[in-house]
C-alpha positions as CSV (number, residue, x, y, z in Angstrom):
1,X,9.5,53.2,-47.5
2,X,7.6,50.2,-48.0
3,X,8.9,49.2,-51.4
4,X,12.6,49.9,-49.9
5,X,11.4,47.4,-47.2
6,X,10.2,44.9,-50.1
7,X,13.3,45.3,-52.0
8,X,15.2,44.8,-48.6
9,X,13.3,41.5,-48.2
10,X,14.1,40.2,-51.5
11,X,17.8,41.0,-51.4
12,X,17.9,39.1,-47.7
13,X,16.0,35.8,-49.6
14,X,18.6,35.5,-52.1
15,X,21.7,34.9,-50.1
16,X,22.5,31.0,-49.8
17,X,22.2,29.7,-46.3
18,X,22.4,26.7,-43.9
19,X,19.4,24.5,-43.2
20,X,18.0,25.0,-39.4
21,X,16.3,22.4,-37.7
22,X,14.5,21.7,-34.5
23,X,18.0,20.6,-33.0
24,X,20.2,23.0,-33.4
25,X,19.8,24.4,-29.9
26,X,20.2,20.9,-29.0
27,X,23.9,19.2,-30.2
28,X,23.9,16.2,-28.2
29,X,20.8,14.8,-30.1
30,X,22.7,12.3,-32.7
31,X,20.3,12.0,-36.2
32,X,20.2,8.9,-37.9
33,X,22.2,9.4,-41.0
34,X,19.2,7.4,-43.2
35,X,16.3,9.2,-41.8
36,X,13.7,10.3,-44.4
37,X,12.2,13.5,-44.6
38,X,8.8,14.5,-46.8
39,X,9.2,17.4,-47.7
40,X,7.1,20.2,-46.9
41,X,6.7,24.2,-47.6
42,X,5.1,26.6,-45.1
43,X,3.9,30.5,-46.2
44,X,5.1,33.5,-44.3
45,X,2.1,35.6,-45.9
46,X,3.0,39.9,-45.2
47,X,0.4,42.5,-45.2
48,X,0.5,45.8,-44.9
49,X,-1.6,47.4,-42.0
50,X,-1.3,51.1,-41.2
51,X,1.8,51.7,-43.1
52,X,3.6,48.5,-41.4
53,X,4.3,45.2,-42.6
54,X,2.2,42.5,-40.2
55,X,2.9,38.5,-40.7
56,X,-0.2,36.5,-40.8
57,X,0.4,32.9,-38.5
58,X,-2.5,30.9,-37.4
59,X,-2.6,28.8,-34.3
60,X,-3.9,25.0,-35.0
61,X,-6.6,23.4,-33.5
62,X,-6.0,21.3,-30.3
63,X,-7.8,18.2,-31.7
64,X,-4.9,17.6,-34.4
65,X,-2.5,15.1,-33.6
66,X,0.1,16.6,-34.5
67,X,1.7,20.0,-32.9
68,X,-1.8,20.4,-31.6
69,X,-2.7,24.1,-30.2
70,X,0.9,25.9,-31.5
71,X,1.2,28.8,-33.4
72,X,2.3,27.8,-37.3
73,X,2.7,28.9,-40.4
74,X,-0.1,28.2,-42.6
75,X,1.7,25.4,-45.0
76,X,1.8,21.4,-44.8
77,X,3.3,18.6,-47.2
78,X,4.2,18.7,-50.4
79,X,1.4,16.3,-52.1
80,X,2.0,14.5,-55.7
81,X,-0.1,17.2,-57.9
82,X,2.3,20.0,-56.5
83,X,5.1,21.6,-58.6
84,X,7.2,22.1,-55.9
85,X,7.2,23.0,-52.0
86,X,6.2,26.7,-52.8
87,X,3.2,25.4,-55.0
88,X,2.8,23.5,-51.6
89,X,3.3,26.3,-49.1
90,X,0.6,28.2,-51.8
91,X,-2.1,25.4,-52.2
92,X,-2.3,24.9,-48.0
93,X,-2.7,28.9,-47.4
94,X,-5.7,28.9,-49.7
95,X,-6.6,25.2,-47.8
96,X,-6.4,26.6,-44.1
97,X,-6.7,30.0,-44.4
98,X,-8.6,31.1,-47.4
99,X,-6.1,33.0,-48.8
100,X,-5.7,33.3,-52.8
101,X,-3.1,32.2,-54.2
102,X,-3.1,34.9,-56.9
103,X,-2.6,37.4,-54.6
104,X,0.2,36.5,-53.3
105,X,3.9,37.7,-54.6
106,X,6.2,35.2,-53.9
107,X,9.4,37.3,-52.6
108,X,12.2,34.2,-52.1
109,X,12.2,31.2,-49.7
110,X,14.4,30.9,-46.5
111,X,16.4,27.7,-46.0
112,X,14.8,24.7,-45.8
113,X,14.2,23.4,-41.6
114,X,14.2,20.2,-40.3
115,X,11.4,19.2,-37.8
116,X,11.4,16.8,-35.0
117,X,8.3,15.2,-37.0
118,X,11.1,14.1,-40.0
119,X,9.8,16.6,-42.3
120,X,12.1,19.0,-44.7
121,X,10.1,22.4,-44.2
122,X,10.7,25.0,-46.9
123,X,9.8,28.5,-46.0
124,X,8.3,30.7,-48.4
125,X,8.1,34.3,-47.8
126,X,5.0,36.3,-49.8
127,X,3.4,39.7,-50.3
128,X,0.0,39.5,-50.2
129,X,-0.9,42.6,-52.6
130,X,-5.0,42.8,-51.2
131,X,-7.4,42.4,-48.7
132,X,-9.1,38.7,-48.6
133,X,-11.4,36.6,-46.5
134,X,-9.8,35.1,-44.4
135,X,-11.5,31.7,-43.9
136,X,-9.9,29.4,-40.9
137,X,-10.4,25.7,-42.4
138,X,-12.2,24.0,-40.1
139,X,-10.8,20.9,-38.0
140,X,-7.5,22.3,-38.8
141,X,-7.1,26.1,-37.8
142,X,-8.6,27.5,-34.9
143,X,-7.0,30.8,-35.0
144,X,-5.7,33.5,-37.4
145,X,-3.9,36.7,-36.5
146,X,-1.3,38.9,-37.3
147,X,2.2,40.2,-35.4
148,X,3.8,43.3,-36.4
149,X,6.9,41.6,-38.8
150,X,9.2,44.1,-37.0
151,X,8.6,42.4,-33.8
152,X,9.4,38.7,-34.9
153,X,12.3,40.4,-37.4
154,X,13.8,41.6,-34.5
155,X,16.8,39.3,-32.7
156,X,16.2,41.0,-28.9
157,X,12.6,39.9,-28.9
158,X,13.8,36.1,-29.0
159,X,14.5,33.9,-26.1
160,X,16.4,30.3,-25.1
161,X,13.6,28.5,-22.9
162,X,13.2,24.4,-22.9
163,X,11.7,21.6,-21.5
164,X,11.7,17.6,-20.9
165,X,11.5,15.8,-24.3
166,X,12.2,12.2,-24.5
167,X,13.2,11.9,-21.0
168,X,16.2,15.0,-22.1
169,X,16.1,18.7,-21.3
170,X,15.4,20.3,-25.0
171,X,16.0,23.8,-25.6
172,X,14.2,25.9,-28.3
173,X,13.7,29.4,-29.5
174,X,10.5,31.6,-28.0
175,X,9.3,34.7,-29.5
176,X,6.5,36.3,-27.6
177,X,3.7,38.5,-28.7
178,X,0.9,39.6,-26.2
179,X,-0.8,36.1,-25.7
180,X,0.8,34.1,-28.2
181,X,3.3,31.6,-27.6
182,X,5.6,31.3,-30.8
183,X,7.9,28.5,-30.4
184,X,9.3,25.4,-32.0
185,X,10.1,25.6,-35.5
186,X,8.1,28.6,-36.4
187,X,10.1,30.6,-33.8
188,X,13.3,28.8,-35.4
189,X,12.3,29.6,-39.0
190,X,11.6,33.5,-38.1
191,X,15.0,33.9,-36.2
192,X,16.7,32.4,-39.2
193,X,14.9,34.8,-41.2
194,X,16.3,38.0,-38.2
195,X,19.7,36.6,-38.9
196,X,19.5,36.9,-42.8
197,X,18.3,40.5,-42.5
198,X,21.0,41.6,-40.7
């Protein structure tokens, strides 16, 4: 059952797909046609719990400048000694959450996602075949938990809310689980990941 659901995974990650971005819920916001963007790859780290797939996510600490106290993927830039952004999404998840990198089977990347914050965020989606420490990194993580996958893999569980940004009403995609607040571009990165599984 689990393998099938591996093998389902896999499949999904291979289809070609269009780049999401923190806007697309938002179509009068005009970008500038030179904006640079770093780019950047984030982990979407599975384990198995109890015969179910659970996702790990980690919320950051409130101190950091930037996206201070939200729920994230563990990831960040892609820095010069990197291969690529999945060598990236890797090196961070061992940084911030202690997990090792050879444990992890990559299983495809989701379309890249454009943040307000002008990065060019590659999701990368990976099995994490045994139980580790995990090891918050301090300053940076105050929080790691898992959601069942099924939850945030599931289109009815996501909700339209906004807010004032910039002096305009910006809307964004929610996906709630017990007290966490999943919003912003991890909530936009997991529903483009719904919509390629179905």
């Amino acid at each position: 059952m689990l393998n099938d659901q591996i093998n389902h995974f896999r499949t999904a990650l291979a289809q070609t797909g269009v780049m999401s971005s923190d806007f697309d819920l938002n179509k009068d916001v005009l970008l500038p046609a030179d904006r640079k963007l770093r780019p950047a790859g984030v982990l979407a780290p599975i384990v198995e719990k109890n015969g179910q797939f659970e996702l790990i996510l980690t919320k950051r600490s409130s101190a950091l400048k930037h996206h201070p106290g939200q729920i994230a993927f563990p990831g960040g830039k892609q820095d010069d000694g990197d291969a690529d952004v999945i060598a990236a999404a890797l090196r961070e998840a061992r940084e911030e959450i202690g997990l090792p990198t050879e444990l992890v089977e990559v299983l495809g990347t989701l379309p890249a996602h454009e943040t307000v914050t002008s990065f060019h965020v590659t999701p990368v989606v990976g099995l994490v075949r045994d139980v580790f420490d995990i090891i918050p990194e301090p300053g940076e993580v105050e929080e790691v938990f898992t959601v069942p996958l099924s939850h945030v893999l599931n289109v009815d569980n996501y909700l339209v809310q906004s807010r004032r940004w910039r002096g305009k009403q910006r809307h964004y995609y929610v996906v709630p689980y017990g007290p966490y607040y999943i919003w912003g571009a991890t909530a936009r990165m997991l529903r483009a990941w719904c919509e390629r599984m179905t």
